[in-house]
PABA-752290 format. One record per residue: residue number from 1; chain; x negated, z negated, y negated of N, C-alpha, C in turn. Coordinates in Angstrom, 2 decimals, decimal comma. Layout:
! PABA-752290
n;chain;n.xx;n.zz;n.yy;ca.xx;ca.zz;ca.yy;c.xx;c.zz;c.yy
NUM;A;X;Z;Y;X;Z;Y;X;Z;Y .
...
***
This chain:
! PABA-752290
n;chain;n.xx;n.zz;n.yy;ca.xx;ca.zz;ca.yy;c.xx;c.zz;c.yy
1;A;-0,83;0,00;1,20;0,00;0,00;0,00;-0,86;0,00;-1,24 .
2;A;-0,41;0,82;-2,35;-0,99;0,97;-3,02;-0,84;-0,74;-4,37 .
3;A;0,54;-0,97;-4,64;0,44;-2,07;-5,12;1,00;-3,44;-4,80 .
4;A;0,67;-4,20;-3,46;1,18;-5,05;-3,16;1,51;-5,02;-2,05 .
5;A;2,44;-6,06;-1,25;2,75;-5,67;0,22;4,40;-5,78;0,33 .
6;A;5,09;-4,90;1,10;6,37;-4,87;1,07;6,78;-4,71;2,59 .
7;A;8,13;-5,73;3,03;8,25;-6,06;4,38;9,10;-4,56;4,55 .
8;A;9,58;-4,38;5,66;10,48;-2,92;5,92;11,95;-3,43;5,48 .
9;A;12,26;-4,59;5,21;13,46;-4,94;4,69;13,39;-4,81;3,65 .
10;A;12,20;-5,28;2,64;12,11;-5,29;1,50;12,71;-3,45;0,96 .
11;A;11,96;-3,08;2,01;12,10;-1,02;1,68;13,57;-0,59;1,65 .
12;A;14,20;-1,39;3,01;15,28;-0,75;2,99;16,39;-1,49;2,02 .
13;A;16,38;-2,80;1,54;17,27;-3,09;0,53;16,73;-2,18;-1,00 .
14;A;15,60;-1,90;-0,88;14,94;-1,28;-2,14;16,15;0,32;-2,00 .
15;A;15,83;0,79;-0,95;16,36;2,58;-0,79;17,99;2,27;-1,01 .
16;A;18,41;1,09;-0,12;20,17;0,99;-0,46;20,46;1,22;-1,71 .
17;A;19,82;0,01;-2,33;20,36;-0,11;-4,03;20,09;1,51;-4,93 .
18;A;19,01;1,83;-4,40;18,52;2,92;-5,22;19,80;4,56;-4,60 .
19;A;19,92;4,09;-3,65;21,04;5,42;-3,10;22,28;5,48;-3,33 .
20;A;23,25;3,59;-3,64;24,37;3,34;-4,36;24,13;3,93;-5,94 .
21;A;23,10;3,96;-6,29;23,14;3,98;-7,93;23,50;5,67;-7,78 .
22;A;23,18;6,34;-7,03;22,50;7,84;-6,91;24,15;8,02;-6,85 .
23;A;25,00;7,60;-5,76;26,59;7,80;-5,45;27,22;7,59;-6,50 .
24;A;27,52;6,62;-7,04;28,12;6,30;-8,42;27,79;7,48;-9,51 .
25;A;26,53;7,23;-10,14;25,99;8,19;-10,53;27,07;9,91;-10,11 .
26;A;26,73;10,19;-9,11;27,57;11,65;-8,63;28,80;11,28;-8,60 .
27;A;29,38;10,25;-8,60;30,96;10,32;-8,63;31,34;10,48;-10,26 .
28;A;30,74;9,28;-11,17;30,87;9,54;-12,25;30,88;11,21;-12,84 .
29;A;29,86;11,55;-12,68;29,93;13,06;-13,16;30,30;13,74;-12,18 .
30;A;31,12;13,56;-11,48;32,25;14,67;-11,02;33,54;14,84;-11,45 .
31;A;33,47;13,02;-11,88;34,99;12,83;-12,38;34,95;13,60;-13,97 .
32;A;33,68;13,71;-14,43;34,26;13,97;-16,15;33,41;15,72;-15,89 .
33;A;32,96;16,39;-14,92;32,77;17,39;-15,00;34,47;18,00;-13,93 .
34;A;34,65;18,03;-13,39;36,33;18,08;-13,08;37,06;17,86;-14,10 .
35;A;36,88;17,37;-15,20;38,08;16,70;-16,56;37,59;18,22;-17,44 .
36;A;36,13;18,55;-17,26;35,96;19,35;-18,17;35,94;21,12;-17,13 .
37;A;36,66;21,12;-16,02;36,20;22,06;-15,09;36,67;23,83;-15,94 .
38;A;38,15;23,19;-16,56;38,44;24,65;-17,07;37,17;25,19;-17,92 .
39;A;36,79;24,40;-18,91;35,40;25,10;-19,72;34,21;25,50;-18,46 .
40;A;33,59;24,74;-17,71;32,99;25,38;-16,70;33,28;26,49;-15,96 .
41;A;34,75;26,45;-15,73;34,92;27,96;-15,58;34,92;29,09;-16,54 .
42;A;35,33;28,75;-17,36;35,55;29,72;-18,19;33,57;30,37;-18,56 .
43;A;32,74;29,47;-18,62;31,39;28,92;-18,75;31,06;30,44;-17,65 .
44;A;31,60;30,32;-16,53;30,55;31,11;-15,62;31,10;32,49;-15,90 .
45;A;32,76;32,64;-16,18;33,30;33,77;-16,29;32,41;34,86;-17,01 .
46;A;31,70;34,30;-18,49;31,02;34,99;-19,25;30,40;36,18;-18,92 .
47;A;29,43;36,30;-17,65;28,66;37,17;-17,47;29,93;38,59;-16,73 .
48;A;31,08;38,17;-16,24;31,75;39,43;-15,48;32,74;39,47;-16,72 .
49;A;33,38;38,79;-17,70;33,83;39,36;-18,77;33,48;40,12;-19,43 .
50;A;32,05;40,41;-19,77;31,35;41,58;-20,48;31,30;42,75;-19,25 .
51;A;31,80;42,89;-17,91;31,91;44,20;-17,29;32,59;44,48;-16,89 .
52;A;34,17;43,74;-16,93;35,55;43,98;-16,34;35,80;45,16;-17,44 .
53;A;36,60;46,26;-16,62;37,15;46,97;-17,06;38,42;46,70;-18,30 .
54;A;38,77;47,44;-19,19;39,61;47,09;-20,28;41,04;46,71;-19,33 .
55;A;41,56;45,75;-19,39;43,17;44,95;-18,68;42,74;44,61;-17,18 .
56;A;41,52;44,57;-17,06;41,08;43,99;-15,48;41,23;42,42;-15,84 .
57;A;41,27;41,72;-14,69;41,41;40,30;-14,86;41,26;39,69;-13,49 .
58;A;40,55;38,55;-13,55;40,19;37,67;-12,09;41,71;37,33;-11,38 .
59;A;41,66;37,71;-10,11;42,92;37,28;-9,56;42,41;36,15;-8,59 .
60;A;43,39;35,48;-8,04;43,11;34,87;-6,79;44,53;34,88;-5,75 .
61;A;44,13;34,54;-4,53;45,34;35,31;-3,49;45,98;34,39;-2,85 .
62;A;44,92;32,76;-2,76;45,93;31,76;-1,81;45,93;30,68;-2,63 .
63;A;47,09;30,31;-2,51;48,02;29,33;-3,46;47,04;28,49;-3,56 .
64;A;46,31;27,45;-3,01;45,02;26,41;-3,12;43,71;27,22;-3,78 .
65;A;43,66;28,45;-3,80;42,62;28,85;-4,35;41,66;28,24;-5,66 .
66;A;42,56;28,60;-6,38;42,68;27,71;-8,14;42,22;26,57;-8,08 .
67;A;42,72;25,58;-7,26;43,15;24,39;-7,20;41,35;23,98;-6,77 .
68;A;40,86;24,72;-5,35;39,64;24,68;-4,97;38,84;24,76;-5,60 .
69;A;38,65;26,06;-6,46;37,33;26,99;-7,49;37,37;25,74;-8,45 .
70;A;37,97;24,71;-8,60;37,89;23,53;-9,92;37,10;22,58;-8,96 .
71;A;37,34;21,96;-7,95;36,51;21,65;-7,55;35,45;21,95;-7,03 .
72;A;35,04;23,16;-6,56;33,68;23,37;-5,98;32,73;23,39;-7,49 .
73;A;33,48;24,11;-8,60;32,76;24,04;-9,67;32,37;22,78;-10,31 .
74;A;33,07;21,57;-10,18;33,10;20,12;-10,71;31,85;19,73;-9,86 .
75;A;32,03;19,90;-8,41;31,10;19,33;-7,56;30,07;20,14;-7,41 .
76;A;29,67;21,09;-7,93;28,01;21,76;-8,13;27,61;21,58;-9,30 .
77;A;28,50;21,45;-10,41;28,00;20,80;-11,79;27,70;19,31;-11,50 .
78;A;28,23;18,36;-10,45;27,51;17,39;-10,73;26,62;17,23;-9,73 .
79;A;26,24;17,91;-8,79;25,15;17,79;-8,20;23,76;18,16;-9,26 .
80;A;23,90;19,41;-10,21;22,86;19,83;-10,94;23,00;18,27;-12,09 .
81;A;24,17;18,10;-12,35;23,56;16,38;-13,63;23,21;15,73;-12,79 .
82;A;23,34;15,13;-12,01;22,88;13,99;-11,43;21,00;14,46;-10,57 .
83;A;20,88;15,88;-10,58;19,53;15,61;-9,72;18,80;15,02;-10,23 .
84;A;18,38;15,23;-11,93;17,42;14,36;-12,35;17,34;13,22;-12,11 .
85;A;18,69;12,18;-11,93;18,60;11,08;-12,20;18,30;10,56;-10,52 .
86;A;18,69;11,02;-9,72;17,91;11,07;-7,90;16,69;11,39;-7,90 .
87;A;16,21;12,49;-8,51;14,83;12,17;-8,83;14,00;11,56;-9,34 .
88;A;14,51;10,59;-9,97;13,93;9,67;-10,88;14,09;8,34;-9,97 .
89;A;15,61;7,92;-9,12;15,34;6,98;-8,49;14,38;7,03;-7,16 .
90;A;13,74;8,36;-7,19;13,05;8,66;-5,64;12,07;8,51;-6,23 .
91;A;11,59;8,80;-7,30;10,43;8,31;-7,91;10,11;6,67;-8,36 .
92;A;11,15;6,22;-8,73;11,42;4,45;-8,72;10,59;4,47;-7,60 .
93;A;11,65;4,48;-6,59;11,31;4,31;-5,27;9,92;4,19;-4,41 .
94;A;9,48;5,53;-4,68;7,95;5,44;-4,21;6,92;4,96;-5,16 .
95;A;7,14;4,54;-6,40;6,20;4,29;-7,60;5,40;2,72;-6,76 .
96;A;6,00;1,81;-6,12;5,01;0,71;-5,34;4,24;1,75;-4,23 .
97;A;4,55;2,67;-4,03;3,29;3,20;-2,47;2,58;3,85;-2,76 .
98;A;1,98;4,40;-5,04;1,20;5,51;-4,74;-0,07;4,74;-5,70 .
99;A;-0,88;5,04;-5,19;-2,13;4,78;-6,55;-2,06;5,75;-7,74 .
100;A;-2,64;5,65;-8,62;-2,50;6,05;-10,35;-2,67;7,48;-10,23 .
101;A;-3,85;7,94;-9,37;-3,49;8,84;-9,21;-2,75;10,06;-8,95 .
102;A;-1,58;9,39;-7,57;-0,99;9,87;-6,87;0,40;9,81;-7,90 .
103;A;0,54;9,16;-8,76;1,11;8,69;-9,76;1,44;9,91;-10,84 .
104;A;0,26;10,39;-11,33;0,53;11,37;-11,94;0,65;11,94;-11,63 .
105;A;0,01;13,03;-10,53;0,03;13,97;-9,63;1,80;14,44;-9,14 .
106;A;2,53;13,81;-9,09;3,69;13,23;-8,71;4,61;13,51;-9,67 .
107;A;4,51;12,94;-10,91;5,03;13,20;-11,85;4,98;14,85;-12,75 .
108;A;3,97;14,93;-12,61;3,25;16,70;-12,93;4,37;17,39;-11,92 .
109;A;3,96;17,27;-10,76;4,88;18,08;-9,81;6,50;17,86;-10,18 .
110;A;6,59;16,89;-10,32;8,47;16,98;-10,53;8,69;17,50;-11,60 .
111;A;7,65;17,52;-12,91;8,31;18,02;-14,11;8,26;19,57;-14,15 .
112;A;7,01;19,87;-13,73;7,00;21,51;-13,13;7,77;22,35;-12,72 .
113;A;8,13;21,61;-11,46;8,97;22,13;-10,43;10,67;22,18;-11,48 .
114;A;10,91;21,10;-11,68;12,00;21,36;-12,24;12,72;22,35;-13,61 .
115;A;11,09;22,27;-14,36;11,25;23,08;-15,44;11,25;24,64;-14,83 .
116;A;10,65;25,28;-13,82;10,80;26,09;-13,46;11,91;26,64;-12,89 .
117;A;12,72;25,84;-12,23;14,20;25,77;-11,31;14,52;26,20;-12,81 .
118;A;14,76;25,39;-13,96;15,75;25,85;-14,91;15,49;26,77;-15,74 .
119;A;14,38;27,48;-15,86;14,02;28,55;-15,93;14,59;29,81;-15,12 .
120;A;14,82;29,93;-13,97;15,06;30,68;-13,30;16,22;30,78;-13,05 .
121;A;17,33;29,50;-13,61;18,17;29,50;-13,39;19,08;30,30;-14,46 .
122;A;18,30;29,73;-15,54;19,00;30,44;-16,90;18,73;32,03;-16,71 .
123;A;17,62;32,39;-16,23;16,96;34,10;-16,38;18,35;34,81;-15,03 .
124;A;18,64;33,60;-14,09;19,40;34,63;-12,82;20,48;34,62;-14,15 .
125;A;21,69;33,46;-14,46;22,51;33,86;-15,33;22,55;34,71;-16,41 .
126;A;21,77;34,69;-17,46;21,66;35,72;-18,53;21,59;37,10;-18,54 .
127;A;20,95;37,34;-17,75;20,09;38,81;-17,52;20,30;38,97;-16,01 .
128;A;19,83;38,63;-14,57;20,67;39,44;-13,77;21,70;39,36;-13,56 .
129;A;22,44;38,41;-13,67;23,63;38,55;-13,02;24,95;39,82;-13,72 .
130;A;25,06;39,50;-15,12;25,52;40,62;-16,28;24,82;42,19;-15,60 .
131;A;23,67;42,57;-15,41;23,33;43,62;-14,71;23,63;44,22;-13,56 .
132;A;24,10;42,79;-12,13;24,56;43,40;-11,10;26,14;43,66;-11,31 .
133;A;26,77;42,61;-12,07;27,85;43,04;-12,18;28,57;44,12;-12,46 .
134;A;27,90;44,40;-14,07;27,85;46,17;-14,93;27,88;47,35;-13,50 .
135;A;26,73;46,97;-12,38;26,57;47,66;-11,59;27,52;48,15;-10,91 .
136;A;28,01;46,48;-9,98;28,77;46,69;-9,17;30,51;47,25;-9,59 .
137;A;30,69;46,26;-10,76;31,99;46,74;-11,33;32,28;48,35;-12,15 .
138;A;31,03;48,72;-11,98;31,04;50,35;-12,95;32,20;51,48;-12,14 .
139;A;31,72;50,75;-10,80;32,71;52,00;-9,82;34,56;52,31;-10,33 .
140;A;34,73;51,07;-11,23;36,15;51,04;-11,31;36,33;52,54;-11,68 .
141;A;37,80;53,13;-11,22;38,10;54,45;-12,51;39,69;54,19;-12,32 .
142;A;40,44;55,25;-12,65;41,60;55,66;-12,50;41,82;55,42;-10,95 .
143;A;41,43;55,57;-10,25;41,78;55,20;-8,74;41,53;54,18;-7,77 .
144;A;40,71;53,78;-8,47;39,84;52,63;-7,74;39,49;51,15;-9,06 .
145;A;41,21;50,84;-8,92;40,73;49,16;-9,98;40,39;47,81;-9,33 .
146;A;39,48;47,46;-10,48;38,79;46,33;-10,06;39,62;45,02;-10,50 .
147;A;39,21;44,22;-9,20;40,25;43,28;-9,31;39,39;41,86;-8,52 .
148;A;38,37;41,29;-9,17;37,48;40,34;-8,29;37,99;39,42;-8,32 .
149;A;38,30;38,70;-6,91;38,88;37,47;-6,48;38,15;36,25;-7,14 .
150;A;38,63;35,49;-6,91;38,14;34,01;-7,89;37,38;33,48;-7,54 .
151;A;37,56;33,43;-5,71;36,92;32,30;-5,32;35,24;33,19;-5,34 .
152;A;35,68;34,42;-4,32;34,21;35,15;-4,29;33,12;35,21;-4,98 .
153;A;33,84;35,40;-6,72;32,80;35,60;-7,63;32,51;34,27;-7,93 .
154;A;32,91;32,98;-7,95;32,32;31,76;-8,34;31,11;31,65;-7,29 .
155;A;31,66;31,61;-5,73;30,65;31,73;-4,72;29,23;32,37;-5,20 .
156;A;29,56;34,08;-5,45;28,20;34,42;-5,85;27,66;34,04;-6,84 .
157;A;28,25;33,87;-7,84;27,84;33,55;-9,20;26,78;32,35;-9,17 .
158;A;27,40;30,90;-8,27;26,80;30,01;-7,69;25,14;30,01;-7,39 .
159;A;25,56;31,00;-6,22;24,67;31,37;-5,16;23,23;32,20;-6,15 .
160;A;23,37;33,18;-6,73;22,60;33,89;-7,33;21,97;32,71;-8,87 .
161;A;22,79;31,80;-9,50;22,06;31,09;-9,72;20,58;30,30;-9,63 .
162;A;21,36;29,34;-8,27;20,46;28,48;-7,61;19,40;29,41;-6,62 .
163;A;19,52;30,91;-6,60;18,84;31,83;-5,91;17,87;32,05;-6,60 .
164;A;17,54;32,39;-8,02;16,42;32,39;-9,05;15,94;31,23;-9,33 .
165;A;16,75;30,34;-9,44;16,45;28,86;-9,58;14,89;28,24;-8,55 .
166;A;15,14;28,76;-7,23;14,19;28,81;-6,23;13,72;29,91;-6,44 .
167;A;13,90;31,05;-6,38;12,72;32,14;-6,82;11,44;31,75;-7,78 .
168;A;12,21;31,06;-8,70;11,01;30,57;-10,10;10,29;29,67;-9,65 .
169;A;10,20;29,11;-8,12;9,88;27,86;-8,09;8,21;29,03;-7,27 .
170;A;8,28;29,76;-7,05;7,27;30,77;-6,29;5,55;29,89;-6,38 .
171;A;5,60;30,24;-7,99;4,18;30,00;-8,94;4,15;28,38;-8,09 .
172;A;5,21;27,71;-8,72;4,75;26,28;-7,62;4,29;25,71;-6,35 .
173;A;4,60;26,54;-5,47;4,72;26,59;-3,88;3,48;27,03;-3,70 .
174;A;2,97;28,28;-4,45;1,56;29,27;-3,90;0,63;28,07;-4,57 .
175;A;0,66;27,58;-5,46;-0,03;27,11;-6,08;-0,74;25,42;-5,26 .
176;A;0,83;25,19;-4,35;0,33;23,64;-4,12;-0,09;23,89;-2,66 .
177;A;0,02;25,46;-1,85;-0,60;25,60;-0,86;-1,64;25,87;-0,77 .
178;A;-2,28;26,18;-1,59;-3,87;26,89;-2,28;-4,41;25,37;-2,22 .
179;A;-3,60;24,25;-3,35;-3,95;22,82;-3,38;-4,32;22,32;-2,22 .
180;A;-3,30;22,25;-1,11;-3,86;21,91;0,08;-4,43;21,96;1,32 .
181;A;-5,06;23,49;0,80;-6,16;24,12;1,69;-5,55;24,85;2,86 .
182;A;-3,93;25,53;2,88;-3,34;25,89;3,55;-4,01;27,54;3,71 .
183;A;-3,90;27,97;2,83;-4,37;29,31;2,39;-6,06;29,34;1,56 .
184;A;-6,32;30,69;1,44;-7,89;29,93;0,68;-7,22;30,73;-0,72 .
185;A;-8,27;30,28;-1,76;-7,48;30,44;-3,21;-7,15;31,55;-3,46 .
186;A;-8,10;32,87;-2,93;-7,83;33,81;-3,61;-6,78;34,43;-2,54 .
187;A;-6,27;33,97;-1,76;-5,09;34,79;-0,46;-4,69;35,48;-1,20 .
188;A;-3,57;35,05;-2,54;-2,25;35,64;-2,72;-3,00;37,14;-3,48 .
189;A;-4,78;37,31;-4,29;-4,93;38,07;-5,15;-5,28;39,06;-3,81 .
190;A;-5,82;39,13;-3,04;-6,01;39,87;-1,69;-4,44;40,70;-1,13 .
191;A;-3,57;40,10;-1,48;-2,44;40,27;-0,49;-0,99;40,21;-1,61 .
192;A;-1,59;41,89;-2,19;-0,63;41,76;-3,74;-0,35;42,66;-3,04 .
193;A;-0,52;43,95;-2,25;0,17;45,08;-1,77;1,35;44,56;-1,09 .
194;A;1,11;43,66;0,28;2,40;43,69;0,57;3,52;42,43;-0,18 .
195;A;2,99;41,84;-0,48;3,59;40,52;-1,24;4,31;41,70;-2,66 .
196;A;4,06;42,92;-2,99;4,71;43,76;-4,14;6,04;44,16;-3,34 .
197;A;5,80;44,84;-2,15;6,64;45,64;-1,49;7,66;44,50;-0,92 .
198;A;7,43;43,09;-0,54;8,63;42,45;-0,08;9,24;41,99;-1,57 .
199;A;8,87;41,63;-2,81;9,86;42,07;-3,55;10,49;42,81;-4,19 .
200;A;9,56;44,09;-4,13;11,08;45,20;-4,63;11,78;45,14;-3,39 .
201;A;11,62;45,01;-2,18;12,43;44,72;-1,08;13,90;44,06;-1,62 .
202;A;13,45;42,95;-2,17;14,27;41,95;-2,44;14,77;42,48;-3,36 .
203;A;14,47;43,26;-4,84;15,38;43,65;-5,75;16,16;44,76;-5,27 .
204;A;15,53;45,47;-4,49;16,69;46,13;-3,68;17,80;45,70;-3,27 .
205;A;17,80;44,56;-2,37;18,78;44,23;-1,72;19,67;43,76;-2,64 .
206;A;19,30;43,11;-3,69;20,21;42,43;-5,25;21,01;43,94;-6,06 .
207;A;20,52;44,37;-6,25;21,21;45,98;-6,60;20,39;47,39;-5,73 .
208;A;21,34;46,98;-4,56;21,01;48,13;-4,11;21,20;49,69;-4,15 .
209;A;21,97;50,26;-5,62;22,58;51,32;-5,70;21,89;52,03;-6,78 .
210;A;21,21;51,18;-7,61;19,86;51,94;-8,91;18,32;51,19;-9,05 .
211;A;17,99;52,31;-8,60;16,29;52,52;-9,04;15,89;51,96;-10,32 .
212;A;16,75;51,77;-10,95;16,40;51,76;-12,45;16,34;50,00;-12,73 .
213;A;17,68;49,61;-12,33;17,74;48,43;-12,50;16,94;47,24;-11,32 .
214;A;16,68;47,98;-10,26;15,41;47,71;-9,27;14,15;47,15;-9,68 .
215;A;14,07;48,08;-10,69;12,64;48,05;-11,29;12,45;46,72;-12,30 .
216;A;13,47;46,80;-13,43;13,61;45,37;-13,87;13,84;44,43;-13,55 .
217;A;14,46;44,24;-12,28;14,39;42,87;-11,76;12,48;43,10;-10,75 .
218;A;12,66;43,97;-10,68;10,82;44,13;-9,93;9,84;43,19;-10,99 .
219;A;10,04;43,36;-12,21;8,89;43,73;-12,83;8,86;41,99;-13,26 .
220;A;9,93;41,49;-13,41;9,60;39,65;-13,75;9,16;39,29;-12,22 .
221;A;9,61;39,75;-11,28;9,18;39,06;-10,00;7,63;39,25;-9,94 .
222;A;6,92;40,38;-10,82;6,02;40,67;-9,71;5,00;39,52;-11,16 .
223;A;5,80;39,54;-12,00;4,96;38,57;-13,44;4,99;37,06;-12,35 .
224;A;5,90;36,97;-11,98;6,54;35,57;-11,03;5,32;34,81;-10,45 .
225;A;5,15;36,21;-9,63;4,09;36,32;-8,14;2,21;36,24;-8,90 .
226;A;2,12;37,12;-10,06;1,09;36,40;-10,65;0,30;35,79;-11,13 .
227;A;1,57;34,77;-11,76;1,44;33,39;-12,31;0,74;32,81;-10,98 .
228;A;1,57;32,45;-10,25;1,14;31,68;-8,66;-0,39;32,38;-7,74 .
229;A;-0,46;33,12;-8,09;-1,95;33,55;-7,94;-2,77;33,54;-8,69 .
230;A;-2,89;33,14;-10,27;-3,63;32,92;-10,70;-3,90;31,05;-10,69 .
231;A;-2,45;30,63;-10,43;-2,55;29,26;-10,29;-3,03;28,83;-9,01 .
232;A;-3,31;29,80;-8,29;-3,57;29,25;-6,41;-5,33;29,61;-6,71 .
233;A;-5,58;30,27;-7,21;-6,95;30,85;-7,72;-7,77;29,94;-8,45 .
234;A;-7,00;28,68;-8,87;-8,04;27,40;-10,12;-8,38;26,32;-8,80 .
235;A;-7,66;26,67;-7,71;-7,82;25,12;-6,66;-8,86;25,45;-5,82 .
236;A;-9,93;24,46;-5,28;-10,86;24,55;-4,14;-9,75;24,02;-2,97 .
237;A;-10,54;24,32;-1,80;-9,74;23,73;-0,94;-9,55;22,01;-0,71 .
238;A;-8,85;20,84;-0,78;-8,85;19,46;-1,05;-9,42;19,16;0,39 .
239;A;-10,59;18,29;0,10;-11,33;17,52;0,92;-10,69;16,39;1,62 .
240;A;-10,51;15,74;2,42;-9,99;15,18;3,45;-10,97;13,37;2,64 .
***
């Protein structure tokens, strides 16, 4: 132990208290993100309102539908308020088992990591998601109207979020495997050919119908993938 000695009871009344606070905590902000769910919806609508066709409008088909899309939205808005504050009691938590070092080290990593998640989170909302949509919804015409279900598009909308959210986290991951001698530093600058081709892979599969818009989602990924190789590139391998 780094400061002091602690019995396994001591640990586990320590983790209880710290995991009730974490519950409360998530109930609280479910209850007042549910109070505020219509603005959250309306919040995500933004990006497919700028590509619905002129008198298109979100439908939904089963009577609970509505009723659901308020809660799944209440309860992923408060999973995103409350992570900080779980991360902070997991950090409480382990702050008696690490030395000063391990201390900062620790802290660096959570603020990183997280600033990057919300980075990536804001870049999937702003900019791709408005792009796949334009995409996907362009097909509407005279014969073929668009009519996106409620629940679906919250689903993806969701999903493609927290999907960049972890994408951005890339630079972090290459970086702390380089740290721990998993890979040697320069792997990722060696191994840019195919590490290029599995993500236009990937922007493919995100709009798979233009080259064009391929390329712009290519071109932050491949900025993504550089960062993390130049950051896997400052570490020796950590000595034992």
């Amino acid at each position: 132990m780094a400061n002091g000695a602690y019995t396994l009871q001591d640990h586990l009344a320590e983790l209880r208290k710290r995991l009730i606070q974490c519950v409360i905590a998530f109930c609280l902000a479910f209850g007042t993100a549910y109070a505020v769910s219509d603005f959250l919806i309306s919040f995500l609508f933004e990006p497919v309102k700028q590509s619905l066709p002129s008198g298109s409008t979100m439908v939904f088909t089963a009577l609970t539908e509505g009723f659901m899309a308020h809660l799944k939205v209440a309860f992923w808005a408060a999973v995103v308020v409350t992570a900080p504050y779980a991360i902070y009691q997991t950090w409480r938590f382990l702050l008696p088992a690490l030395y000063e070092n391990e201390k900062r080290s620790l802290k660096k990593l959570i603020l990183t990591g997280g600033a990057l998640f919300v980075f990536g989170a804001v870049f999937g909302y702003w900019v791709i998601l408005p792009l796949i949509l334009s995409l996907s919804l362009g097909y509407s015409s005279s014969n073929l109207q668009a009519l996106p279900r409620l629940q679906n598009y919250l689903i993806f909308t969701l999903k493609s979020i927290f999907l960049f959210g972890i994408i951005f986290e890339m630079p972090f991951v290459m970086a702390g495997v380089a740290r721990i001698g998993l890979v040697p530093k320069d792997y990722f600058r060696k191994h840019r050919r195919p590490a290029y081709i599995l993500l236009f892979l990937v922007a493919a599969l995100l709009v798979p119908s233009d080259i064009f818009s391929q390329i712009l989602i290519f071109i932050p990924f491949v900025m993504i993938y550089e960062i993390g190789a130049f950051l896997s590139g400052g570490f020796k391998k950590k000595k034992n």
